[in-house]
N, C-alpha and C positions, 0 to 999 in steps of 0.2 A: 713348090713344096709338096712331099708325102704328106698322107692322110697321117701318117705314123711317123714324121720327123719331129724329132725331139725339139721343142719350142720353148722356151725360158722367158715367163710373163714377170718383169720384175715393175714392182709396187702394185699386184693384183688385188689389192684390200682396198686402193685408191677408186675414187669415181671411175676414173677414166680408165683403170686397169682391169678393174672387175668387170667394165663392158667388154673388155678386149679378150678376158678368159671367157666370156658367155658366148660372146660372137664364133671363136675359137671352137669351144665345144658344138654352138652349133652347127658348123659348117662341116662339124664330124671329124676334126684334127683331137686324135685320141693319146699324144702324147707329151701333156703340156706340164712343165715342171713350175713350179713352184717356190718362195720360200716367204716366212714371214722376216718381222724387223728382230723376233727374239731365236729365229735359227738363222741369221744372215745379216750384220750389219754391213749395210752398203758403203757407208763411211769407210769400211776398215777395210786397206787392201788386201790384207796377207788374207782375210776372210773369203772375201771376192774370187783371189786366187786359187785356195782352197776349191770353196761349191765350183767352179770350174773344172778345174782338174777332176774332182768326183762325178759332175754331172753329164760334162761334154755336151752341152746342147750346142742346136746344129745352129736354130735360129735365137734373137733377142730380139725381142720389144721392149724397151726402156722406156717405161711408162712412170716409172719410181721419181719423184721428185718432193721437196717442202715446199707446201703454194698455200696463198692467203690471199686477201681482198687487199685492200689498196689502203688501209689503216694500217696491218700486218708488214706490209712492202715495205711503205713509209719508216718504219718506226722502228723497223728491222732490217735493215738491207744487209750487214755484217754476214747475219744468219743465212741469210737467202741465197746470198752469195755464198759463205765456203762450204755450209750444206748439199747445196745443188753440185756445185763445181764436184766437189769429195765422191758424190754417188754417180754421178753421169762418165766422171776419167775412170776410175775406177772398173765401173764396167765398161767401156768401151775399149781402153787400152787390155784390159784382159781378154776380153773377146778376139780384139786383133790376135795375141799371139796366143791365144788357143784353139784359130783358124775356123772358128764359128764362120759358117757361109754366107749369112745376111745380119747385118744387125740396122734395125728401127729406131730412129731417137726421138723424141716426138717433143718438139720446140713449144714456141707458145709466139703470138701475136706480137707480144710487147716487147719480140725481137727487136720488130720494125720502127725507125728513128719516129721521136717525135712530130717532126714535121715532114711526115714521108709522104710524098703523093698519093692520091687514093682511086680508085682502089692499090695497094699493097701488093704491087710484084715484087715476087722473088729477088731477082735483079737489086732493091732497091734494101738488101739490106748491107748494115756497116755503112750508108752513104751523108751519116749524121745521127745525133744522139740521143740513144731513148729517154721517153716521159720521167720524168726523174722521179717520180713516185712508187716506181718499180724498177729502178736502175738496176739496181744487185741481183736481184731475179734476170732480170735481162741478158747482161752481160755472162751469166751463168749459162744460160741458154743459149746465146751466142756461142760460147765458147766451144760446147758438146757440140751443137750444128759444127760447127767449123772444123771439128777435129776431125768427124766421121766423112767430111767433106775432103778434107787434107788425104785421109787412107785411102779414100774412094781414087784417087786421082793419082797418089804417089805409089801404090802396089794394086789397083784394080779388085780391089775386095766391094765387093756392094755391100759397103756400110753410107746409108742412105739417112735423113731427117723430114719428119713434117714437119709443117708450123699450122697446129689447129686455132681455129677462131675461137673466140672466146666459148668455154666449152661449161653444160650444166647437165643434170641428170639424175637420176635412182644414182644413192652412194654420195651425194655431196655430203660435203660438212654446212654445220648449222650453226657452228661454233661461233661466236659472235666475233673471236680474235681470227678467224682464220677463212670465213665464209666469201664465198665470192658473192656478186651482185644480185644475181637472182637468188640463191636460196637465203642472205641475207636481207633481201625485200618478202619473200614470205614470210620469214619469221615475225619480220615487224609488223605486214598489216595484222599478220594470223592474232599475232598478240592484242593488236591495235584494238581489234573485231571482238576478240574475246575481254577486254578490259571496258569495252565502249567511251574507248577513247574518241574522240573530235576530231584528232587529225593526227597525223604522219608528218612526220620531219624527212626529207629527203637529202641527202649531202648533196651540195652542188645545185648547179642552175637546170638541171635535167634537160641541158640543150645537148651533152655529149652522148654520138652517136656508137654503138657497138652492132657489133654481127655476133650472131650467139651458136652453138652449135650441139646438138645432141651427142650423149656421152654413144649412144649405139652409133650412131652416123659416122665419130670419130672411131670406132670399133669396127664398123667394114670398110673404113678407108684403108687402115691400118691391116688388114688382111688384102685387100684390094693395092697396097702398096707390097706387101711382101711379096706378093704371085709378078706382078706388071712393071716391077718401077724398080732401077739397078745405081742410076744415077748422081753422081756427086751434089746436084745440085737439090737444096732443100725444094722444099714443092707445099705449096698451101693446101688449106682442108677445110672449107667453107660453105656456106651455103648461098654468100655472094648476095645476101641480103641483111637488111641493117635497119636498127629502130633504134630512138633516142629513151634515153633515159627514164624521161618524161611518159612519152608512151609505155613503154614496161612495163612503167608503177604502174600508169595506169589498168593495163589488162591483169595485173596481179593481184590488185585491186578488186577488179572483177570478179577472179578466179577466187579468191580467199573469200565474198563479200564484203569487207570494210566497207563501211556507209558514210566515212567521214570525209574531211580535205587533206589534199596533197597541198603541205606548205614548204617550198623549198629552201634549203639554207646557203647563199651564194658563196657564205664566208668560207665554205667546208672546198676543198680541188676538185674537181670535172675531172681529172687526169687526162691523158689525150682524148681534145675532143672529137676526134672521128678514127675508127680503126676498122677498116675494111677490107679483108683481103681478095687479092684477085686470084683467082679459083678455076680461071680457063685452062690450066695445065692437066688437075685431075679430071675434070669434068670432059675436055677433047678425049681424053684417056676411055671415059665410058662409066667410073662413079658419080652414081649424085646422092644428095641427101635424101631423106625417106622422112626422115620428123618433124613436122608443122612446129614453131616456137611457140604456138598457143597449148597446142595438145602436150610437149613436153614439159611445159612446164604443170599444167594439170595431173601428168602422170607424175611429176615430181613432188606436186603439193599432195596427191592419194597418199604417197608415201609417205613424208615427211608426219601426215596425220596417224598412219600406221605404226611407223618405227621410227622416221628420222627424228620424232618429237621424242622417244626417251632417248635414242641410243648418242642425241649429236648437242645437247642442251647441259 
């Protein structure tokens, strides 16, 4: 890519988008488009079609998605599903014949089947069936990976996909229906600590293991993928290390102050208990991650004290 090629960040207001537009500006790419959800519904094709036709961007990053924590998933999969599916074809199929030169799709973990081997090669997805707790989100993400897989292969367009590990950062939601696992465990001890409560209720037996990844880490891969990476095949974006549950709370624990007990609730689903991906594809490549899980999550709690406590409550 030019310093000055026209680049299309869609769902830049997202955690994981808004790293992607900072990363972007820093590495001094000065020509990065835009839109919000009230000048662009991604839903709507003939919309999509349109900002295309007007914009002509060269590149896409399809960072736009509906995501929630694993209450959300549960209780909603309908949503997850024709939501996600509606915004992900929508732009990918327009991009195809608007002959965009690269376009980014950026998957999620809980591609990979329930009982997939661990660590998570590429190879090893579609080979059985996701966590049901997140199925509709899954199978959405599935389906974008696969399509941009299908072009790559059937006309030679580098329309490529990540699949980032479980990803946190500056910009999460705190939203209680919507929050994923880290910035829903700050909220609760933060509150836990300021009510001087006793103790903390955790869902699950806090044996299930995750790998967690910074929203900036996921923001130079994703430039690090547009410059190096052309290929059909999805490619993971991890940091190839992994802590349970249990641990988490605990260092969040730490991080917030809470002085009381971690009481666990068995009755409440673990979801897949182990999700780790394997990460030797980009890392051979010459990316690696930059943000310790302690310190990120620290710069997310400064925040969260800052802004995230009005803007996401």
């Amino acid at each position: 890519m030019r310093k000055n090629s026209k680049i299309y960040v869609a769902g830049h207001r997202g955690m994981v988008g808004s790293a992607i537009l900072k990363e972007l500006e820093r590495q001094g790419y000065t020509n990065i488009v835009t839109r919000t959800h009230e000048g662009l519904d991604l839903c709507r094709q003939a919309e999509v079609e349109r900002f295309f036709e007007e914009e002509k961007p060269e590149y896409v990053i399809d960072a736009a998605a509906l995501v929630g924590g694993i209450k959300a998933n549960s209780e909603r999969p309908a949503e997850f599903m024709y939501v996600n599916m509606q915004i992900q074809q929508n732009l990918i199929w327009t991009a195809f014949h608007s002959d965009v030169k690269k376009f980014l799709f950026l998957g999620s973990a809980c591609m990979y089947p329930k009982e997939c081997p661990q660590p998570m090669r590429e190879e090893e997805l579609l080979t059985g069936l996701p966590e049901v707790t997140n199925e509709g989100y899954a199978l959405a993400k599935i389906s974008g990976s696969r399509l941009c897989s299908y072009i790559n292969r059937e006309y030679g367009r580098a329309f490529i996909s990540a699949i980032p590990a479980n990803s946190y950062g500056i910009g999460d939601s705190f939203d209680p229906e919507h929050s994923h696992v880290i910035p829903a465990l700050l909220m609760k001890y933060h509150k836990a600590k300021e009510s001087g409560a006793k103790e903390v209720v955790l869902w699950g037996t806090g044996a299930a293991k995750r790998e967690f990844i910074n929203n900036k880490d996921i923001a130079s891969a994703c430039v690090f993928l547009l410059e190096n990476y052309s290929s059909p095949e999805p490619i993971n974006v991890g940091t190839g290390e992994e802590v349970s549950i249990m641990e988490l709370s605990q260092m969040i624990k730490r991080i917030t102050g809470f002085e009381g007990e971690i009481v666990t609730d068995p009755t409440k689903p673990d979801g897949m208990m182990r999700r780790l991906c394997d990460n030797a594809k980009i890392h051979e490549m010459g990316w690696r991650p930059t943000v310790p899980l302690d310190q990120g999550i620290r710069e997310l709690y400064e925040w969260y004290l800052s802004e995230g406590n009005e803007s996401n409550e």
